[in-house]
N, C-alpha and C positions, 0 to 999 in steps of 0.2 A: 751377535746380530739377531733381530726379534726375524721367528720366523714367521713365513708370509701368511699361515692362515691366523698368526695373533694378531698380523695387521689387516686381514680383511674388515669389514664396514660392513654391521647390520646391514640387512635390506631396505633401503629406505620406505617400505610399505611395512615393515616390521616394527607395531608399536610398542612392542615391549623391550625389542633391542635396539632403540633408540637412545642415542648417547644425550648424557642431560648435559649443561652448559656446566662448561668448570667456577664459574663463580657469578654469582647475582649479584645487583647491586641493590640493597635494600631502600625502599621509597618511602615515604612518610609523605601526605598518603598513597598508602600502595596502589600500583597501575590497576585499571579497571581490566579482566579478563582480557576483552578483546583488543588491550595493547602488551599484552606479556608475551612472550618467545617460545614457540611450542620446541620441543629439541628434535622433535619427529623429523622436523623439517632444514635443518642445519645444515648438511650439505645439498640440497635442492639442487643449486647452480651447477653440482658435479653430478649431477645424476644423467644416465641414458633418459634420453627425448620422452619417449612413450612410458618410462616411469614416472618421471615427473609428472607427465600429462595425465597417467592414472591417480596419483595422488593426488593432484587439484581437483579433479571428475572427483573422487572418493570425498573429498572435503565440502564440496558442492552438496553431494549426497546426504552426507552429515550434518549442514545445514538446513537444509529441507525438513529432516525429521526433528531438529530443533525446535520447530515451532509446533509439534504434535501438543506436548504439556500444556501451550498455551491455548488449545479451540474452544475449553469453556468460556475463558475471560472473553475470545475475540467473539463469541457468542452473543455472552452479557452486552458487549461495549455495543456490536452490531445491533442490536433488539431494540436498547436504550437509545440508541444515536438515532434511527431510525421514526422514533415515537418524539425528538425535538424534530426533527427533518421536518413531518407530517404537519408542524406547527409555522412552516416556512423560514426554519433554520436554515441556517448554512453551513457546508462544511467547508471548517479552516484546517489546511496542512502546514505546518512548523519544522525547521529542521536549519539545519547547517552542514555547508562540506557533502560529501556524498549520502549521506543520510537525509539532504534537503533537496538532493536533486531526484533520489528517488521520491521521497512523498511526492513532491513534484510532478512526476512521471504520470502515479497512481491519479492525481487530479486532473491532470491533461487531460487522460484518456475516458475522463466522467462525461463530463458533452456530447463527444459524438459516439460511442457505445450505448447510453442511455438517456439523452437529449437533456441529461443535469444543465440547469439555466448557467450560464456561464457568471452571472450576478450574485448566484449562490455559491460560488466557489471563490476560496481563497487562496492564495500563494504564498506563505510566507520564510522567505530566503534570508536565511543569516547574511548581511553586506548587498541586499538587493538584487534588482534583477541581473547584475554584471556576475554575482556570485554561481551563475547557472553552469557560466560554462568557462569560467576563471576562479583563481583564489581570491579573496577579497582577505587582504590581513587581520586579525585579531575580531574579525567580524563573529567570529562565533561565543567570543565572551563580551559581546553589548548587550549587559542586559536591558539597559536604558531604552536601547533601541526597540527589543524587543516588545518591550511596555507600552510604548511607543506606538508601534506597528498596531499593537491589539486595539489600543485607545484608537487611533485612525480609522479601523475599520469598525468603529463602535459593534466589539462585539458582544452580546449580551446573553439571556437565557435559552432562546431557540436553536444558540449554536453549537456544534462541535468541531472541537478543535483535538486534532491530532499533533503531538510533538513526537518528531520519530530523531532516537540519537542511541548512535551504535554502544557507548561508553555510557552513557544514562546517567552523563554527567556534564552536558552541554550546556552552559550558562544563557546561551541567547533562546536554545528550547524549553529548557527549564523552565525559563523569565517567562514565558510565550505561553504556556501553563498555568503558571501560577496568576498570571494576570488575566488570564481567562476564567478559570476558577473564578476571582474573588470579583469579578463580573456574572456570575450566573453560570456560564457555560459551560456544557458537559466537555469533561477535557481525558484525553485516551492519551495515556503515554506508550510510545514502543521501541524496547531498549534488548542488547542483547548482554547488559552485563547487570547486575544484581546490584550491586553494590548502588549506584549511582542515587544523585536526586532525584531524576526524573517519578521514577519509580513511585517517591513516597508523593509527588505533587499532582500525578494522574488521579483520578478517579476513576478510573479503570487501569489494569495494570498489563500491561502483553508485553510477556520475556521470554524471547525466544535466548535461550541460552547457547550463543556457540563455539565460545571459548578464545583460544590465540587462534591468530590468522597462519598460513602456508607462510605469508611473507609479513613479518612482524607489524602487527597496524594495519596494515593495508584493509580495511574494514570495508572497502570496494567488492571483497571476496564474499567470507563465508557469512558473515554480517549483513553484508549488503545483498545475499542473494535469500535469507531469512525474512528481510525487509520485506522486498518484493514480495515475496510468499504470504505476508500478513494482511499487507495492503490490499494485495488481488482480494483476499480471502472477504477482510473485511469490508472492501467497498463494494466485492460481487454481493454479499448476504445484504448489507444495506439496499442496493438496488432489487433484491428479490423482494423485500421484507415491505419496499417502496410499490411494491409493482409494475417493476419497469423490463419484468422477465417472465414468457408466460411457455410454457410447454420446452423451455429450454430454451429458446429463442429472443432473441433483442430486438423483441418489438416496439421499444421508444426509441432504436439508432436512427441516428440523424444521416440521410440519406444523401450526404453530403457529395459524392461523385458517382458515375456511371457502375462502377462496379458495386459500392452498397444501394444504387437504384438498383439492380437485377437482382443481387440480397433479398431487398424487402419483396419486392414481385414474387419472388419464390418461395419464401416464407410464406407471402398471402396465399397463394395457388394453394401449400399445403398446408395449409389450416382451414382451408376455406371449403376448397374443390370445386371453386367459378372459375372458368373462362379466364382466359388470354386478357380479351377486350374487355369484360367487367371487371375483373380486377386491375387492372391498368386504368378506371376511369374513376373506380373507387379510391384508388392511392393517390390521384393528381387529387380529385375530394377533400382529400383529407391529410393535402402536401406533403403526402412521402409516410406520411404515421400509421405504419402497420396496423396497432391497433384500436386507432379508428377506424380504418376503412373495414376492418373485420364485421366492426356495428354498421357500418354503413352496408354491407353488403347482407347485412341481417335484416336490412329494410329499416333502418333508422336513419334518419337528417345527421347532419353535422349538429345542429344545437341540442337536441336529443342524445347524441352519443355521446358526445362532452357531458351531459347533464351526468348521466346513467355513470360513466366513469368518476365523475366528480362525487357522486354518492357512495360508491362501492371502494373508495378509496386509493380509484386510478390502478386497480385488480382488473384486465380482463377476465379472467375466471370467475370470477365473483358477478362480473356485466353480464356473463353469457346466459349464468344461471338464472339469471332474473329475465330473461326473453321466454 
């Protein structure tokens, strides 16, 4: 009879005494990283509660620092993307399955953070807009569709288009890419596995590496919390680089309800150091736009302080310096 300490089980937080899988099944071609079986994680479902729960926080963790290796590229991608923006580009976001729902996300939240015109923003969902919050089948290998999509929204040299696909081998982002590209447009792939297409059809290349998931595939995980982290990264520097950010503060947010009205109020007070009632007459002024009402309360008109930012390249800090 095997005795009981030959049958104890590594620590499941222990990654060297983790049992590997007794047999693979070899691929042609081989799975992309982020669909392989890490063995770490093989009994998962028998583990105590709050280890399990430290292991997905710990893999979360590991995710995050994945995208360290990539902040030159998101650097490059941001500077460049930034310098078509200024030309009245648009940003287009690409994606399929959870990879498309986060791009997704990152573009929603462009508008009312930093008043991005909602006509300069694109959507584009492998199986359409049904795919948001349902499967759409085989939607993610149309490339047709994808080509498709690009031609529709005639996009051309002003724009960038981001394709975000965990496996960096998604046919309908890939397509969305390449046909962007061979349109002019600056095209940013972001993938968390090496191997894939995406990778060679970017023009800029962001791999955040983060290997097999807790739960095989589930790219919702460590994949998709990489995602997120790239996106934030790369649309906040695009919005700094735009000037839609001035002392830390989101001064272009669209003052869309009572709580980000008392936001921007507060913001004005403290950059300003006017009055209650001035700056409350300044911001109706200059409907809700922090900063303008900053120039207006410099003693500039509304036509003036639009002028002054339209030269300085929509830079408060650059507006101020010239008063």
């Amino acid at each position: 009879m095997q005795a009981a300490s030959d049958r104890t089980a590594p620590h499941p937080l222990d990654w060297h005494g983790a049992r590997r899988l007794s047999a693979v099944v070899p691929l042609n071609p081989p799975l992309p990283a982020t669909e392989s079986v890490d063995p770490r994680y093989r009994d998962l479902d028998a583990w105590p509660t709050e280890t399990a729960l430290r292991a997905l926080w710990e893999a979360q963790l590991a995710a995050v620092a994945a995208v360290g290796p990539a902040l030159p590229a998101l650097a490059a991608a941001a500077t460049e993307a930034a310098t078509r923006l200024r030309q009245g580009g648009r940003l287009v976001y690409a994606g399929a399955g959870t990879s498309g729902r986060i791009a997704a996300q990152d573009g929603a939240e462009l508008p009312p953070t930093f008043d991005w015109p909602r006509d300069r923003l694109v959507l584009l969902m492998a199986g359409g807009p049904a795919a948001f919050t349902g499967a759409v089948e085989d939607a993610e290998d149309d490339e047709a569709a994808a080509r498709a999509a690009i031609a529709a929204h005639a996009v051309g040299p002003d724009d960038v288009v981001l394709g975000v696909a965990a496996s960096g081998g998604t046919k309908f982002t890939c397509a969305c890419l390449e046909a962007a590209g061979a349109r002019g447009a600056l095209t940013i792939a972001v993938a968390n596995s090496a191997a894939g297409r995406l990778l060679g059809v970017g023009a800029h290349k962001i791999l955040a590496e983060t290997g097999a998931e807790p739960l095989a595939g589930s790219t919702r995980l460590k994949a998709g919390t990489a995602q997120k982290v790239v996106l934030n990264l790369f649309s906040t520097l695009v919005m700094l680089q735009l000037g839609r950010v001035h002392d830390g503060l989101m001064v272009d947010m669209r003052p869309s309800n009572e709580k980000l009205r008392a936001r921007g109020l507060r913001m004005l007070l403290g950059m300003t150091g006017a009055d209650e009632s001035a700056a409350r007459t300044a911001l109706a002024s200059a409907d809700g736009n922090v900063k303008l009402a900053v120039l207006l309360l410099r003693g500039l008109d509304a036509p003036a302080a639009r002028a002054l930012l339209a030269r300085t390249n929509d830079r408060l800090r650059e507006a101020l310096a010239t008063l």
